[in-house]
C-alpha positions in Angstrom: 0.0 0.0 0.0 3.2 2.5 0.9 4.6 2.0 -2.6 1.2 3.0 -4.3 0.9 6.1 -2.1 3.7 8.0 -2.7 3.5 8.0 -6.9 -0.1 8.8 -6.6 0.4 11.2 -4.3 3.8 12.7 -7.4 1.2 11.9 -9.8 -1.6 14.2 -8.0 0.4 16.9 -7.6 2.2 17.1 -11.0 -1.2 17.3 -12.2 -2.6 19.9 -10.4 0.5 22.0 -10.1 0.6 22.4 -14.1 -3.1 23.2 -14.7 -3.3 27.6 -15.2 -5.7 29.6 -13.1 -6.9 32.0 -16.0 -9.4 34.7 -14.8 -11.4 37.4 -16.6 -11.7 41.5 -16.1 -14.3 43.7 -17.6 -14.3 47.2 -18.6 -13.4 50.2 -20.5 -9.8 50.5 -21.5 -8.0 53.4 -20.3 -4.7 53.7 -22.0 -2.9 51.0 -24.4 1.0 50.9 -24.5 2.1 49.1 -27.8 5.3 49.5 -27.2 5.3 47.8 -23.9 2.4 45.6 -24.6 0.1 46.9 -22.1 -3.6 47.7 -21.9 -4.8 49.5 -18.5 -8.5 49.5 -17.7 -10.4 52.4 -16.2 -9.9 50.4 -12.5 -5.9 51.1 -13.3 -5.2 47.7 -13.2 -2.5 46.6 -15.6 -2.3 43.8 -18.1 0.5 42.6 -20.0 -0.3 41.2 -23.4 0.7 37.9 -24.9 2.4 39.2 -28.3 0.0 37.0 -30.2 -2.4 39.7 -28.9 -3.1 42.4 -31.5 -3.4 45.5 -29.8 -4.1 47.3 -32.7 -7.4 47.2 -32.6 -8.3 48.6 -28.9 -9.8 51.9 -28.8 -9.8 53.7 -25.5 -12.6 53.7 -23.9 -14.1 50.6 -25.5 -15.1 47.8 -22.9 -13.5 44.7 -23.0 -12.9 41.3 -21.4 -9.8 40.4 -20.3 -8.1 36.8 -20.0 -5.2 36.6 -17.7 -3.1 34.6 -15.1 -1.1 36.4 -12.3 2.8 35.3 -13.1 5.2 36.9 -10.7 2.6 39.3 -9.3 2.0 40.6 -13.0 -1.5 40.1 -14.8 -0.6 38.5 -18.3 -3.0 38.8 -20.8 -3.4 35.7 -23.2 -7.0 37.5 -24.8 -8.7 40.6 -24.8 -11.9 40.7 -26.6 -14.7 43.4 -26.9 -17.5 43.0 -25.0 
């Protein structure tokens, strides 16, 4: 029974410990930075963009939802779509 806890217990953890926490924000953008690939909403959080992210496209003020993951306390965008 000892030898079958231990790799489940690797096995478990491995597995959990890869899966992504992506959350969402929502709301009008205040400012984009192309050149540092940043989009701030009107809250003032921060988002970094993934560079497959066109930023192009944002207009400020136009509300949009946000998909990110906090990586070394920074908010990294992998989508931003209008909403």
């Amino acid at each position: 029974m000892k030898k079958l806890v231990m790799p489940l217990a690797a096995a478990i953890l491995a597995a959990t410990s890869s899966l992504a926490l992506a959350a969402t924000a929502t709301g009008p953008i205040k400012s984009v930075d192309a050149k540092d690939h940043t989009v701030m909403l009107a809250s003032g959080q921060i988002y970094h963009a993934a560079m497959s992210v066109d930023l192009s496209k944002l207009k400020v003020g136009e509300k949009v939802t946000i998909t990110y993951q906090v990586t070394n306390g920074k908010n990294e965008a992998s989508a931003i779509v209008a909403s």
